[in-house]
N, C-alpha and C positions, 0 to 999 in steps of 0.2 A: 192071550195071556191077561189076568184080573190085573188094572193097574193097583199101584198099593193104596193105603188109604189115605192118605195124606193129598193123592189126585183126585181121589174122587170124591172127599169131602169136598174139597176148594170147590173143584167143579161144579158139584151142586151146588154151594152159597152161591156160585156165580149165577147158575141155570135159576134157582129159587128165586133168586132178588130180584131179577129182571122181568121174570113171570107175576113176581107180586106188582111190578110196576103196572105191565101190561092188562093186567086185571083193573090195578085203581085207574088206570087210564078209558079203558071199555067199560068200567060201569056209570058213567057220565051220560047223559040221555043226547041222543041226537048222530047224526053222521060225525067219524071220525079217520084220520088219516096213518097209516105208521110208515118211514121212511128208514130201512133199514139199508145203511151206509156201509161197503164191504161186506155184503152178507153171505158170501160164500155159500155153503151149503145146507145152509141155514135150512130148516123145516119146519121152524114156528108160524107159518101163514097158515100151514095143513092142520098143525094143532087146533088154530085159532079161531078156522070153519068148523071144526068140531065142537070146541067147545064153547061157542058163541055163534050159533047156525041162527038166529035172524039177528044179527046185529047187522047195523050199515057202516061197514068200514072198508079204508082201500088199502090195501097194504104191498106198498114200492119195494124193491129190492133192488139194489144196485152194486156192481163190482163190476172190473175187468173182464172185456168182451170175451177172452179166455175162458175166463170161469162161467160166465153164463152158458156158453155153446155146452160146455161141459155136463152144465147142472139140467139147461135140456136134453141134454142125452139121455139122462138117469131117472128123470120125469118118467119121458117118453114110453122108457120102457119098466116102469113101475104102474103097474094100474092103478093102484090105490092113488098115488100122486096125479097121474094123469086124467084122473074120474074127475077132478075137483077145476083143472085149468083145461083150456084150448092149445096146443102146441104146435106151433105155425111154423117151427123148422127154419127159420128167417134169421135166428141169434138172440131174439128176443120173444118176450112172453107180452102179451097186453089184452087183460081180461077187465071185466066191470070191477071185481074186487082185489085181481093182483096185477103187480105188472115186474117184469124182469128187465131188467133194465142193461144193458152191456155198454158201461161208459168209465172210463179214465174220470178219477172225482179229485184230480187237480184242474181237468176242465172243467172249469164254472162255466164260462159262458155257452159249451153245448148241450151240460147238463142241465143248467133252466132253461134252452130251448128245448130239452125232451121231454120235462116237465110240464111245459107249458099249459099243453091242453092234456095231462092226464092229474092234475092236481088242482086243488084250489087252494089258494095261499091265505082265506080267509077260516078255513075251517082248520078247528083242533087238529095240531099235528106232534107225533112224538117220534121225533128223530133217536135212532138207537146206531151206537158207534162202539163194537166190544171189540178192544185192542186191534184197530182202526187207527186213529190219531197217531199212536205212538210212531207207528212206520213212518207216517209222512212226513216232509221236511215241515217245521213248524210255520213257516208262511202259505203253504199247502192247505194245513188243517185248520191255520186261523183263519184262513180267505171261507174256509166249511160253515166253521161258527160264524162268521158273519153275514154269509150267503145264508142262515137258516134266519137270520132276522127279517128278512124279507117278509116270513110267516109269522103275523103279530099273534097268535095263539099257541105257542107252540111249547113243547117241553125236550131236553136233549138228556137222551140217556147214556154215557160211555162208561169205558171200564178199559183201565188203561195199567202200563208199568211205572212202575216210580224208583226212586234208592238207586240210583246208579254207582254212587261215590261209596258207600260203605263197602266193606270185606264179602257182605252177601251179593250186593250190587253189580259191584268189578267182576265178581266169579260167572255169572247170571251172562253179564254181555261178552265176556270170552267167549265161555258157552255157546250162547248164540252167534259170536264174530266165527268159530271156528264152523260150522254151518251155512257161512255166508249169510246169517239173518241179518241185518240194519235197524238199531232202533234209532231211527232219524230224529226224531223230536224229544226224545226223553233228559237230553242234557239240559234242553229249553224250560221244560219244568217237568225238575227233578221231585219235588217233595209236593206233599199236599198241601200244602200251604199255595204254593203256586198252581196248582188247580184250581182252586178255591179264588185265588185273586184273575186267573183265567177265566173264568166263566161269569164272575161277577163285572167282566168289564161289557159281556152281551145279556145279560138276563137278571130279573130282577131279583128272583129267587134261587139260592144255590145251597145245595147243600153237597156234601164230597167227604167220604168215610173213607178207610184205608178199607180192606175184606176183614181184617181181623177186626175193625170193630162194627162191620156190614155183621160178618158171621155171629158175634157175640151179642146183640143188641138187637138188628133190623131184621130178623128172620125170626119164622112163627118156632114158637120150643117144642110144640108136641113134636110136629115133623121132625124137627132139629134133634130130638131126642130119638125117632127112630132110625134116623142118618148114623148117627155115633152109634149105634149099636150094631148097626151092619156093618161099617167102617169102623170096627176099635182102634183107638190109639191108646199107647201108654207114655209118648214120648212126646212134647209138645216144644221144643226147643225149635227143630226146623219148622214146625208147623207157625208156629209165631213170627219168625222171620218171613217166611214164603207170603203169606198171608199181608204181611205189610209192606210187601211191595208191588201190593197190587192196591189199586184207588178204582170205587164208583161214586160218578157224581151224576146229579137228576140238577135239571138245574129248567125256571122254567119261565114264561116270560105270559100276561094279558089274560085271557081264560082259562089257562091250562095250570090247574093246580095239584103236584103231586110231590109227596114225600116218602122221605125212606120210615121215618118214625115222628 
């Protein structure tokens, strides 16, 4: 069933922006790293060999030993996917340019010993975190952000919820309480304001938009103008609400220079 349009705009501002990132991040010369935190079922590494076939980049994925067993499963039996890695059936994946990684990311201490010898912590790295953080209890997520200082080159991309206290907000975590979802850290910082003073206590450069003004501002118009034509709306009350209570922030710290606009 077509989601309506209101999904699959967002969607794409979300998919769009992070791809713009990923590009200003790969066209910088030289070897590069990307450290995708919770990355679930993600399939931007397969993109990324496509459409950057001699770049030198390594790109980590990591989540719940659960979900990796899962996601080599679906590898395995996808050629197209499995043309591209080695699949050692072991719970993990470890190739020269990906690695899969099945680790709990409140352990610090055994996920930089998995890291150890498959990263260098001197070269360019961009940690990506899409509505990640929000779940974990915030001493979790801030022990992440400060485990990523380790990499003095580095840049951190998330994309996270916000607004918990407004009549959209309350409704939103019902919503998900009645689901049994947990947004553990989103009371900790609720608005972008506190984004913005969260990332500014690890990195030197921050920058942190709500989506509504990611969508309005940081995203190319032509595309943006053939998105709204496939997705019509005529109603933009909820789409202004939804939209701002979701936050990206690029935030970036030593060689690693990138912005939204």
């Amino acid at each position: 069933m077509k989601k309506p349009p209101i999904i699959n705009r967002g969607y794409w501002a979300r998919v769009e922006r992070v791809w713009n990132t990923l590009e200003e991040f790969m066209s910088a010369e030289g070897q590069k790293q990307i450290i995708s935190l919770g990355a679930g079922y993600d399939t931007t590494f397969w993109v990324m060999k496509d459409k950057f076939p001699s770049e030198d980049f390594n790109y980590i994925e990591v989540d719940f030993p659960q979900v990796c067993r899962k996601k080599i499963s679906v590898i395995s039996k996808n050629p197209q996917l499995a043309s591209k890695v080695e699949v050692s059936g072991q719970g993990e994946i470890i190739t020269p340019s990906y690695k899969l990684l099945g680790q709990d990311l409140r352990d610090l201490q055994s996920l930089d010993h998995k890291l150890q010898s498959l990263v260098s912590k001197e070269l360019p790295t961009l940690f990506i975190a899409e509505c990640v953080l929000v779940y974990m209890y915030p001493e979790h997520s801030d022990a992440l952000l400060e485990y990523s200082q380790q990499f003095p080159n580095c840049g951190f991309l998330a994309y996270d919820i916000i607004g918990p206290n407004d009549a959209f907000g309350r409704t939103m975590l019902e919503n998900l309480d009645q689901r049994g979802v947990r947004l553990h850290g989103i009371h900790k910082y609720p608005s972008l304001e506190d984004h913005k003073a969260r990332y500014q206590a690890y990195f030197s450069s921050v920058q942190a938009f709500t989506m509504l003004e990611i969508y309005n501002n940081c995203l190319p118009s032509t595309e943006k103008s053939r998105v709204e034509q496939l997705e019509w709306m005529d109603e933009f009350e909820e789409w202004n609400l939804l939209l701002s209570h979701y936050v990206m922030v690029i935030a970036t710290n030593g060689l690693v220079n990138l912005k939204f606009r």
